[in-house]
N, C-alpha and C positions, 0 to 999 in steps of 0.2 A: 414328898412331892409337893412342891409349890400349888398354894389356893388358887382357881383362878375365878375372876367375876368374868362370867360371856355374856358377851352378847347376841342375842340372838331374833333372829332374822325368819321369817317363813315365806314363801312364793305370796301368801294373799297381801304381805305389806310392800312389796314391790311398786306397785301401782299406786301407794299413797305417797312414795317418798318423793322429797325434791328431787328434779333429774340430777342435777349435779352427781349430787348426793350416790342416789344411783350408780350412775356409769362410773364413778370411782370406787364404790362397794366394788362392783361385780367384776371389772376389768382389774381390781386387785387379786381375785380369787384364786388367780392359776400360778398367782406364784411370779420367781422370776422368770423372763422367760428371753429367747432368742433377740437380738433386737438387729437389724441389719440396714445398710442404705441400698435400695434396691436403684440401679442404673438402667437407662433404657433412652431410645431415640425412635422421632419417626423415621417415615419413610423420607422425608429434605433433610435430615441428619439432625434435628434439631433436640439437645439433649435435655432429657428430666432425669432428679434424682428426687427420690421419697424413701423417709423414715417409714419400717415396716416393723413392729414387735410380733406380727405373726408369720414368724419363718422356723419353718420344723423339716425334719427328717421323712424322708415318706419311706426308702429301699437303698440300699447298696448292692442288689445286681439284680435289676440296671441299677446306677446309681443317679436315686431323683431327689430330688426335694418341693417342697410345696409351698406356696404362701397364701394367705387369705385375703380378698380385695375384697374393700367395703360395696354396697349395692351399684351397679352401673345407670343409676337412674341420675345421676351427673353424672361432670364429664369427669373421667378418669384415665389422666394421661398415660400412666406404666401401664395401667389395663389395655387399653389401645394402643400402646408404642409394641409392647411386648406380641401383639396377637400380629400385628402388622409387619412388623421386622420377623420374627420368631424369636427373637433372643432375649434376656436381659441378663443384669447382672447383680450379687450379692457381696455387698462391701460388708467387714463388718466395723465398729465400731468402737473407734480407742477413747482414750479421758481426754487427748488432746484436741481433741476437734467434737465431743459430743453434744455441746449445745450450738454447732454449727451442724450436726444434722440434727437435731430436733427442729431447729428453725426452716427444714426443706418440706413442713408439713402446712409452710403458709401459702397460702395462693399466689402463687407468682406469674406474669404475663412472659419473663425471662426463663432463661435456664436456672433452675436451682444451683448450679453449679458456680454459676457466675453471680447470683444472688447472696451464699452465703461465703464465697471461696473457698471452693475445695477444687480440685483439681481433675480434669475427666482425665483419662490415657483408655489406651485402646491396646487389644490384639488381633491378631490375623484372623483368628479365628470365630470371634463372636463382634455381633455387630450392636454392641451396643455400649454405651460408656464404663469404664470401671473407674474407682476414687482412688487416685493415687496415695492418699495418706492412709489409707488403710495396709494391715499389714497380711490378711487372708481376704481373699479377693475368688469367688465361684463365677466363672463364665457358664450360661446356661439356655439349652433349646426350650423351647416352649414345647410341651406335650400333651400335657388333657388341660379342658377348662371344664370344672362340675358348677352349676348354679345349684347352690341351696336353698329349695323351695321353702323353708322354715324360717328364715329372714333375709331371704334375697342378696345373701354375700358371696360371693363369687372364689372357687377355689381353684388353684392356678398350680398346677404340676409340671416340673420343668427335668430337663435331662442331664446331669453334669456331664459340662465338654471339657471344662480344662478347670482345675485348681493353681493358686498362685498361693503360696506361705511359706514364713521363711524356713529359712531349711534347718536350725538349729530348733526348729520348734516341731520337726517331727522326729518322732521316737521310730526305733526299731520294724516296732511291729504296727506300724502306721500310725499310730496315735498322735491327735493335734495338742500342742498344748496350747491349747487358746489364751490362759491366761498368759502364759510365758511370751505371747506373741502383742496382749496388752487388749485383749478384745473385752469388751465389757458389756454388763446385760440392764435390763433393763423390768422394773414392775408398773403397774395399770400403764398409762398413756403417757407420763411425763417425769418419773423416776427413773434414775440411774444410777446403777451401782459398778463397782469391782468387786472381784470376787478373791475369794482364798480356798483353797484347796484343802478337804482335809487328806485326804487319799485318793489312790484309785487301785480299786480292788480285784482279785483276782474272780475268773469267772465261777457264779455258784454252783457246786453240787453237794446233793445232800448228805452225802455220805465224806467229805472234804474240808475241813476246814477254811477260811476265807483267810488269806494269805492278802500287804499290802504291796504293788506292783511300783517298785525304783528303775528309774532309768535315768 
């Protein structure tokens, strides 16, 4: 087994470090994680789109999902597009366009959409923008809002209404293949990666061997 020199880190040297420093430690810690363009308009149609790396899974029946909005003590337009309209939307994001939504995390007095070019399209059914260059697209109702008394960030639970993905990227037995569709993740606030697969396993039990799942 490989030496390793660590480094190591306790809750008391938190408060001594540079912030920088900081918020790239800690925001690296979880890993890679989801990264999506979230869509959304007011109520005069007027569209935003923002880069979110906290978009997770919450339930598949219902089937919801969640994302985490920074404190509402500024203005935050998807927070307020979304609570107003009810809807937003979940783009995700490919290598072709990813530092065209990293750059929707600037202050814009325009639409993000026509700031960095990407392109809004719409359906019937949800009232809020989707990115056309994307190639998995969630339309989605707006359901619970929880504020987090612990650092004031706000959690945002929504309802899927309608999925959009290509159809050669879903298997049998529902499964996405997101990478086969080109979507890519992302670590702390301004990393981006693509990923490789090494498998995807059969489900465990202990008495079963773990078999690897082709389709």
């Amino acid at each position: 087994m490989e030496t390793l020199n660590f480094a190591t880190f306790r809750a008391a040297d938190f408060e001594q470090m540079e912030k920088q420093f900081r918020t790239n430690l800690i925001n690296s810690l979880s890993g890679f994680k989801s990264v999506c363009l979230v869509g959304t308009q007011n109520r005069a149609g007027v569209t935003n789109l923002a880069v979110f790396s906290q978009v997770f899974h919450v339930g598949a029946n219902p089937a919801l999902m969640g994302i985490l909005v920074r404190p509402d003590s500024v203005r935050r337009d998807t927070l307020t597009n979304l609570q107003e309209t009810g809807f937003f939307t979940l783009n995700h994001i490919r290598a072709d366009f990813y530092k065209q939504a990293h750059q929707t995390a600037a202050r814009y007095e325009v639409s993000e959409f026509e700031a960095v070019g990407l392109t809004p399209i719409y359906s019937h059914a949800i009232q809020a923008p989707y990115v056309a260059e994307s190639h998995v697209r969630i339309g989605l109702s707006f359901a619970e809002r929880h504020n987090l008394a612990i650092n004031g960030t706000v959690l945002i639970i929504g309802r899927v209404e309608e999925i959009f993905a290509p159809a050669n990227c879903i298997a049998a037995d529902g499964y996405v293949d997101i990478e086969k569709a080109g979507t890519i993740t992302c670590s702390s606030l301004d990393s981006y990666h693509t990923t490789q697969r090494l498998a995807r396993l059969s489900y465990a039990k202990p008495d079963k061997p773990l078999t690897e799942i082709n389709w």
